[in-house]
Structures are given as C-alpha cells and as structure tokens.
C-alpha positions as CSV (number, residue, x, y, z in Angstrom):
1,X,13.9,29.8,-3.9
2,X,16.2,32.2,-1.7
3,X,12.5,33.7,-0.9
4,X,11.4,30.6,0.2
5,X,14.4,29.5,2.4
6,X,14.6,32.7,4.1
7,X,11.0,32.7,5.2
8,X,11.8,28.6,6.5
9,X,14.5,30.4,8.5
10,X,12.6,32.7,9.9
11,X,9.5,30.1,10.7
12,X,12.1,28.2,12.3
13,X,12.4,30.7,15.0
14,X,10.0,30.8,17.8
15,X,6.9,33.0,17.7
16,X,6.1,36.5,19.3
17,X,10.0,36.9,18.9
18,X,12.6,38.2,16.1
19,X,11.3,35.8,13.6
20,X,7.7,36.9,13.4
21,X,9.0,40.9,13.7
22,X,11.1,39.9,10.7
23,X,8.4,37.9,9.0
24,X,6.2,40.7,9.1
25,X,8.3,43.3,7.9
26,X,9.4,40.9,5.0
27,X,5.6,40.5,3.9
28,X,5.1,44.2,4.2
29,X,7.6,44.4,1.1
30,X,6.8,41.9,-0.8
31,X,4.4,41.8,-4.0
32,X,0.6,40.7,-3.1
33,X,1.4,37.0,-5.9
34,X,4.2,36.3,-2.9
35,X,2.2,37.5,-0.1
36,X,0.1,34.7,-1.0
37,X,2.8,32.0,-1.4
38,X,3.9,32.9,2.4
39,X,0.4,32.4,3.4
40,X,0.5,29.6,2.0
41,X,3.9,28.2,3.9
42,X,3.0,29.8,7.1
43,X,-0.3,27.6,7.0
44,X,1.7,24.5,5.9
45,X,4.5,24.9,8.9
46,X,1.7,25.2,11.5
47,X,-0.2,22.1,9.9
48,X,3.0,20.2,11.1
49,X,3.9,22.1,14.4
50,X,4.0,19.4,17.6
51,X,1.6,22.4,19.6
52,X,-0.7,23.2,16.5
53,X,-4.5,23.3,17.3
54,X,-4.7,21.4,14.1
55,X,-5.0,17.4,14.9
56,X,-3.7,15.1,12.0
57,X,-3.3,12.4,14.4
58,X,-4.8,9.1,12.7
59,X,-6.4,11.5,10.2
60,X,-6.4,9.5,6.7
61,X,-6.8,5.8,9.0
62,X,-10.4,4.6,8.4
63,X,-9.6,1.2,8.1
64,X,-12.3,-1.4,10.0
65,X,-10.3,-2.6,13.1
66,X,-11.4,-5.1,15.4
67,X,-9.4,-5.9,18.4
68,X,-9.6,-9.5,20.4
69,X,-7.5,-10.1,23.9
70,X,-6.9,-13.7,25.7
71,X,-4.8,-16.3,27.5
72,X,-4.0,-19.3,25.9
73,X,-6.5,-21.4,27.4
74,X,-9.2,-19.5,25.2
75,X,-7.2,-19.6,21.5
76,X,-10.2,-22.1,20.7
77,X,-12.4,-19.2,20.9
78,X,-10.2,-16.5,19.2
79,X,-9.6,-18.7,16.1
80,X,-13.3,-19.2,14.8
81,X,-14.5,-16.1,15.7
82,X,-11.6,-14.6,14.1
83,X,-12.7,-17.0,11.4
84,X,-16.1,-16.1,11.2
85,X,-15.4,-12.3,10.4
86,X,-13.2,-13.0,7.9
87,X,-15.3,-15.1,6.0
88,X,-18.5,-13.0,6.4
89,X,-16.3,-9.4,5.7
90,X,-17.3,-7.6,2.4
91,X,-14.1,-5.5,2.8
92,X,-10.5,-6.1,4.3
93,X,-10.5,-5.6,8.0
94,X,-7.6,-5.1,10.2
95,X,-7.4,-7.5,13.0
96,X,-5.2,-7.2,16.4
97,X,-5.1,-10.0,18.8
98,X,-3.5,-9.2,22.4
99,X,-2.5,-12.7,24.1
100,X,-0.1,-14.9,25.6
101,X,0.9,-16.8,22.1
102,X,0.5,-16.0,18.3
103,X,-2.3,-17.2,16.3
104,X,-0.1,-19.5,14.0
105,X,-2.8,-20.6,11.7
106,X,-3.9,-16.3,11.2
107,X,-0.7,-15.2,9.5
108,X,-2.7,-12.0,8.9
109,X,-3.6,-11.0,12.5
110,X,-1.6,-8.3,14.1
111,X,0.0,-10.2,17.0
112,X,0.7,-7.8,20.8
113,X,2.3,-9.8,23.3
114,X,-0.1,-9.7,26.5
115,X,2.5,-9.1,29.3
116,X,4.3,-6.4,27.0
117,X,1.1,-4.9,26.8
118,X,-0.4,-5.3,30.1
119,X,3.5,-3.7,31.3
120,X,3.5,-0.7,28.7
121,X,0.0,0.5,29.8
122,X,-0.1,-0.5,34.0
123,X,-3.2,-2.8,33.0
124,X,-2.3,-4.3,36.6
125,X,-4.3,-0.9,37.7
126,X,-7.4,-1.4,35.9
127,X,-7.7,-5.4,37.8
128,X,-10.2,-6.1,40.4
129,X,-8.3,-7.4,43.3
130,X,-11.7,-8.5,44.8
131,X,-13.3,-12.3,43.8
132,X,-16.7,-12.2,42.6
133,X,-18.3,-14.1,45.2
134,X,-16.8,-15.8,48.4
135,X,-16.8,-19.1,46.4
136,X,-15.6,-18.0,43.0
137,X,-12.1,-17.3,41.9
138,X,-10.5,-13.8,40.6
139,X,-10.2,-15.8,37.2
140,X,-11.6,-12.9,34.7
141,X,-10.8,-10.4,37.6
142,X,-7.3,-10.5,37.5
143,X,-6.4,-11.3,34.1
144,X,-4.9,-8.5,31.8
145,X,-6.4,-9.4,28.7
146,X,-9.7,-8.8,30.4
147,X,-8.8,-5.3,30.8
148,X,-7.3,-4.9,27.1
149,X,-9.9,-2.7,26.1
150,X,-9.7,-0.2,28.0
151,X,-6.1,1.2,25.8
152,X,-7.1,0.4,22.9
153,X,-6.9,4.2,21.6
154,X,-2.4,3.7,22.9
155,X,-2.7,0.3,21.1
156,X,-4.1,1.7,18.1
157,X,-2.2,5.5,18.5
158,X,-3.7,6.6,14.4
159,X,-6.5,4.8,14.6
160,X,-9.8,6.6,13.8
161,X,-12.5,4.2,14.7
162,X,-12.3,-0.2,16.4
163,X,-14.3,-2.6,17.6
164,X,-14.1,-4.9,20.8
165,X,-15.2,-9.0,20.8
166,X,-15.3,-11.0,23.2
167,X,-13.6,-14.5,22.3
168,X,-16.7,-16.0,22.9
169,X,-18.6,-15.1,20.2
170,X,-19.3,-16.2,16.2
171,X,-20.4,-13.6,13.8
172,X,-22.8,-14.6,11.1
173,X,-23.3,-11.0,9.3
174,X,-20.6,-8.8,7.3
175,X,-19.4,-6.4,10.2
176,X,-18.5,-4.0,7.5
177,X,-21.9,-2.1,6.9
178,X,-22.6,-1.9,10.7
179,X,-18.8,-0.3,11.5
180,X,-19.3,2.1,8.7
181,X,-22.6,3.0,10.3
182,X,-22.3,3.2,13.7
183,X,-21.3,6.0,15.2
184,X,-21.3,8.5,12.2
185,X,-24.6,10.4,13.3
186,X,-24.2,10.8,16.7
187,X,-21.0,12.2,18.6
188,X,-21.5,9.2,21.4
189,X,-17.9,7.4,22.3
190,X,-19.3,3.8,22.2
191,X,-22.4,1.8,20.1
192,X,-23.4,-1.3,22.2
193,X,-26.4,-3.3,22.4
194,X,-28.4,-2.0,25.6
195,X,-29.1,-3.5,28.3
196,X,-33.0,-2.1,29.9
197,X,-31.8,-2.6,33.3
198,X,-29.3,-1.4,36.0
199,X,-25.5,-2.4,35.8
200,X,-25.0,-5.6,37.0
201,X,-22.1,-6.5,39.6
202,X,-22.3,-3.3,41.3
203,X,-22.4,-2.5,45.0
204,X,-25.9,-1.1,45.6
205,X,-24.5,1.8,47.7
206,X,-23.2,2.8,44.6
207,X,-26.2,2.4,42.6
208,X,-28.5,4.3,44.8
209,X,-25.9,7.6,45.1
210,X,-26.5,10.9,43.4
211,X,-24.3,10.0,40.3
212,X,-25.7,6.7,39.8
213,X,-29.6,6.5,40.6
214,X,-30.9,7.3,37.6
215,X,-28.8,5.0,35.6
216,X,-31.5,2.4,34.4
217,X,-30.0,0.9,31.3
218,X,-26.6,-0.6,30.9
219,X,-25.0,-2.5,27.6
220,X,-22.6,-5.8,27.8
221,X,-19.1,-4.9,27.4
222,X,-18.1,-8.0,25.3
223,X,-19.1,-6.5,22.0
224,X,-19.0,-2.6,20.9
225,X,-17.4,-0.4,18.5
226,X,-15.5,3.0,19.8
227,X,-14.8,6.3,18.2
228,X,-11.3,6.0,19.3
229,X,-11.1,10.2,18.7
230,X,-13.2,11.3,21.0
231,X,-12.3,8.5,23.5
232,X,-8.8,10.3,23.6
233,X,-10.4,13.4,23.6
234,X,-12.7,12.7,26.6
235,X,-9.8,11.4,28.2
236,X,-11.6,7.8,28.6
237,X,-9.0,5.6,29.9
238,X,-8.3,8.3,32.7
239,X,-11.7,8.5,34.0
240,X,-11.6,4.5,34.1
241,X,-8.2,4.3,35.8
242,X,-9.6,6.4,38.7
243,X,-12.8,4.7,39.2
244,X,-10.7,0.9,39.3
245,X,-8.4,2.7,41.5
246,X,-10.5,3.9,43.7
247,X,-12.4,0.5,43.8
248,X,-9.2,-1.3,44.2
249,X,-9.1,0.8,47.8
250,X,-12.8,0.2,48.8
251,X,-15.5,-2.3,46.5
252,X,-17.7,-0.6,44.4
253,X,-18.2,-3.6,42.1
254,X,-17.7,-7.3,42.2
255,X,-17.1,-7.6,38.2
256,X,-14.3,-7.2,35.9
257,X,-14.2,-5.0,33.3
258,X,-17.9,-4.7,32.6
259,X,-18.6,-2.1,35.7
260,X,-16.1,0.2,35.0
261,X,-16.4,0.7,31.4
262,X,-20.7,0.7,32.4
263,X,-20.2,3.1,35.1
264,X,-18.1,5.8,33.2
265,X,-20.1,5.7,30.0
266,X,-23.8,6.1,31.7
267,X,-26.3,6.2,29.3
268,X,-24.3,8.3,27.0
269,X,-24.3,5.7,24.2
270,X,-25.4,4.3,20.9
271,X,-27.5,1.6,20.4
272,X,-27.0,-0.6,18.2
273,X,-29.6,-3.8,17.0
274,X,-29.9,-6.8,19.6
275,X,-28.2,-8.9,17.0
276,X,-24.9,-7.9,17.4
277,X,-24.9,-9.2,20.9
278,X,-27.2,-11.7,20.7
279,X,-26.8,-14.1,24.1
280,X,-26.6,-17.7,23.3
281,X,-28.5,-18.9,26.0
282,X,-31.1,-16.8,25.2
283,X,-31.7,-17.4,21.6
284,X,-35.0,-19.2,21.0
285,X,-36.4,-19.3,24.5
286,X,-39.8,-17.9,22.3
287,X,-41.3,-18.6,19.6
288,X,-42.8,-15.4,19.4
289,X,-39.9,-13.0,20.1
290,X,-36.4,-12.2,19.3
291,X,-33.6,-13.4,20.0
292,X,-33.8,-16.0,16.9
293,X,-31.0,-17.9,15.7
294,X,-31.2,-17.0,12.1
295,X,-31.5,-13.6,12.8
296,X,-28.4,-13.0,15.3
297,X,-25.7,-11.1,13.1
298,X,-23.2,-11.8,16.2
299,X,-23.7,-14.5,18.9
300,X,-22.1,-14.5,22.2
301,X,-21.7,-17.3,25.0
302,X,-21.2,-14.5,27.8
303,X,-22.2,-17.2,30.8
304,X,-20.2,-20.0,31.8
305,X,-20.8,-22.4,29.2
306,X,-18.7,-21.9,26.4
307,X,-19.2,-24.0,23.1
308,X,-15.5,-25.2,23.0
309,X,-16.4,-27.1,26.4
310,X,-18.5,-30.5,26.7
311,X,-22.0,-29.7,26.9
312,X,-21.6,-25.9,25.7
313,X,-24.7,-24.8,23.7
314,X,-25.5,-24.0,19.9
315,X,-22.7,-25.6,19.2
316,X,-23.7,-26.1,15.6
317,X,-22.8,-22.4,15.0
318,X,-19.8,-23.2,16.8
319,X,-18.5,-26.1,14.2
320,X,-20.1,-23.9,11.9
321,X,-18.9,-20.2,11.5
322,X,-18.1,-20.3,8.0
323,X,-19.8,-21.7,4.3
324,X,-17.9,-24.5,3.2
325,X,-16.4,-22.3,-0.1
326,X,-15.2,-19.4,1.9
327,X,-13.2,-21.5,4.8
328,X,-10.3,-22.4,2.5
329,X,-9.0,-18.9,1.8
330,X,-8.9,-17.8,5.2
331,X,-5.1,-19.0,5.9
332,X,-4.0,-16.6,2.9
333,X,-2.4,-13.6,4.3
C-alpha cells in the first residue's frame, strides 16, 4: 500500500520532469510481480488524464436517442409523433424535446428550454436572415428550433449515436432495428433517405462552382440519424457555422436549415430505405410504385399542409399513430 501511494505521488507530478526520473528509477528496483502492478496504474492514470489520447467520452452511452425541436404553435405535431415512437418502440428510447413549453402530457421526455438553448450554443448564427421568396415570410428561417440540430452532439455531450424528426411526421415501424443498424458498417456521419437530385433552395452560382457541381444527389434534413462521435470529431457544427456565416454576409441559399446541413455533408452519406422519409403528399400517386401507405415505416408532411390544419392530408394516420391497446400506457413515465 505505501508502494502504491508513492507511485500516485509521483504520477501526480507532471511528465518529462522529476516524477517520471523517479518513477523510472523506482521500477528499475522493483521485483518483475510489481513491475507489473505499476504498469498496470500507470495505464489506469493515463486512462483518466484530461490530455490522454484515449477518448472515454460517451463511451458506455448506446442508448436510442431521438431529439425533436419546436415553438408552441407545432406541440400538435410533437405529441403524436412523439406518440407514435413510443408505441411502435421494441426497446426504451430516450427522447429530448427542445421548445418553448414542456410536453405536459410526456412526463418522460427530456424537456430543454428553446431560448436557453438557442443562447448557450449562438443558434442566432446558424439563422437565415434572408426570406425565402419576396412574398414569403422568414417563419422557418429565423426560428431557433429550426436550427436545433445542428448541436445536438453539446446537447447530447456522452452521447454515442441520435436521431433528428421533424414534428411533422408519424412513425408506423419500431425505430429500434433501423437505429441499431444504421450507421454501424460504414464510417459516414449521417443515414438519410436520398434525394436523386440537386440541393434545393440553393443559389445556382453556388451549384455550378468547383465545390458544388458534381453534387447530384441530396437527402431531406427532417429525418436522419447521426453518429454523434465522428460528428465532433469532423468538427461538424464548425464547418456549418461558417457556411451560415458566410451566407448570412452574401446568399448562398434561400432555405433554412436544409442547405447548410446538404451542402457540408455532400454525398458523403448513408442511405437509408425511402420509408423512413416517406413524403405524404407523395404516397400513392401510383399504383405501380412506391411510395405506398402501408409500407411507409415513417411519414412526413414536409410541404405546407400539415395534418393538424383543416384540409391537411392522410389525416387518418394522423388520428391514428397508435393501436388502440398500446395508447394507454404511453402517459407512464
């Protein structure tokens, strides 16, 4: 025990000095049965040093999290989606929601106040200050939980692995298979749906430049999951924070968040099935080819017409999201 304590004593000193002179000539004396059990603590102190090469950051953390951000206005949409995962969920999953209010009737959602969060991480900086068209309103533009998705890896600082929705969306599969799944054979940040054309909302200046004119395929930004590692690794949020900055000085792109995140990932992605992004106003526009309604694991009202507003479409998997049996339990926290 006095062995031990004196070698935490000298550990405790900085390297390349007296301690490691002292360390050395202490194992140079010792019998090969202790030269093993310093081994052994030397490897253990380093495993815990602030500067070691060794990351146990969010090591042991691969729970299933799935993130959601709003205003008020859309809490209509964030409940039954929210709903619909739970329900469908052959595993517990960890759920954060990012708005204005909490979810009262959730008890079980981790609650982040928007304007906390939008202040902690300058989400002002990642806004568009430009309207979409001349007739059109900032609306999705301007407001931070639009933007929410670009911290999630600060949000979530040990978390491994998330997924983003959209509000606007009702999932109809278990979400735990495809989490597990995505991502684990391919060392890509995000898994989205793709998209076999080029970015939409983007100046076509931009489009046609060196950087840019090979990009023919895009993905929508409402639903994807992220390896939160090597987003923080690949310094993610940085690259994004410089492109919105620098479009924030001259318009590279008349869209929210979809642009930036498009632009910065390229083609560098996973793709994952069409039916967890499935559009609702393209479901069953063939009889011949997907997207069809039964199939869609995940459907999403990414247009204007939302299914909480009078005339919204597919609203029957709107009133809908759960079986009858499983709806009752999801208050239980």
């Amino acid at each position: 025990d006095k062995s031990i304590g004196m070698m935490s004593r000298i550990l405790n000193k900085p390297h390349g000095g007296s301690g490691s002179t002292k360390a050395m000539a202490l194992l140079r004396r010792t019998t090969p049965l202790f030269s093993v059990l310093w081994l052994a603590v030397v490897a253990l102190h380093l495993s815990h040093r602030p500067d070691s090469s060794i990351n146990m950051r969010g090591s042991t953390d691969n729970k299933i999290h799935l993130v959601y951000a709003s205003d008020d206005k859309e809490i209509p949409g964030v409940e039954v989606s929210i709903r619909s995962v739970l329900c469908h969920a052959s595993e517990p999953v960890e759920i954060h929601y990012v708005g204005e209010s909490p979810l009262t009737s959730l008890p079980q959602v981790h609650y982040h106040n928007l304007t906390e969060v939008a202040k902690q991480f300058n989400i002002e900086q990642f806004t568009n200050p430009y309207a979409r068209t001349k007739t059109f309103e900032l609306g999705l533009n301007s407001n931070p939980a639009n933007y929410v998705r670009f911290i999630i890896d600060s949000l979530l600082p040990h978390a491994k692995k998330a997924m983003w929705i959209d509000v606007d969306t009702v999932v109809k599969c278990d979400v735990v298979g495809m989490f597990r799944q995505a991502l684990s054979e391919t060392n890509y940040v995000i898994a989205a749906v793709p998209v076999h054309r080029k970015p939409m909302g983007v100046n076509g200046k931009v489009l046609k430049s060196k950087q840019f004119r090979n990009l023919n395929i895009s993905f929508n930004a409402g639903v994807y999951v992220v390896d939160l590692e090597r987003w923080r690794a690949q310094h993610m949020t940085r690259q994004i924070r410089k492109l919105t900055l620098k479009n924030a000085k001259k318009t590279m792109y008349k869209y929210g968040s979809q642009p930036p995140l498009v632009l910065t990932i390229g083609d560098q992605f996973e793709h994952l099935s069409w039916e967890w992004n499935a559009k609702a106003d393209h479901l069953d526009r063939s009889a011949e080819e997907p997207p069809f309604k039964q199939d869609a694991c995940l459907v999403h009202w990414s247009g204007t017409s939302k299914p909480w507003d009078e005339g919204g479409i597919h609203t029957d998997l709107w009133n809908e999201p759960c079986p009858a049996k499983q709806e009752e339990t999801l208050s239980t926290p």
